[in-house]
C-alpha positions, 0 to 999 in steps of 0.5 A: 549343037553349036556353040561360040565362046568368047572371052574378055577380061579387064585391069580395073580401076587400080592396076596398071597391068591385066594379070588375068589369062583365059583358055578358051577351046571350044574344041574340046569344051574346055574353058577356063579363067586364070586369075592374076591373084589381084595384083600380088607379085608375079601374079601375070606369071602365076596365071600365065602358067596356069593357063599354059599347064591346063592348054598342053594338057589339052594339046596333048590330049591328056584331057577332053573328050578322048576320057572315057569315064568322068572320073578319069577326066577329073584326074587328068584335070586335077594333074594339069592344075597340079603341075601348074602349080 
């Protein structure tokens, strides 16, 4: 099956900058939304590295369809988000 993604946020109404980032590998199936945390401080920065922590773990291949089990996909994506953090 075939499929394409396709992503786009928006600033809204009261923010001057657009602190939302998105990961978008079809790939690999893996897909996500980084949220700027609605204007607090450093919110684009929290939301940049998400995004980077999550797409080098894809790039090195730690997540996606190489895990065997759903399990270990489940840990290796928790261990993204916490390094991330």
């Amino acid at each position: 099956m075939k499929a394409n993604a396709f992503g786009l946020t928006d600033v809204g109404r009261r923010r001057e900058n657009n602190q939302d980032r998105l990961l978008l590998d079809a790939e690999r199936g893996v897909y996500a939304v980084a949220d700027g945390m609605g204007g607090h401080a450093a919110g684009e920065v929290a939301s940049r590295i998400a995004i980077e922590a999550l797409g080098e773990a894809v790039d090195d291949d730690r997540l996606g369809r190489g895990a065997a089990h759903p399990e270990e996909t489940a840990r290796r994506l928790e261990s993204a988000f916490l390094e991330g953090n």
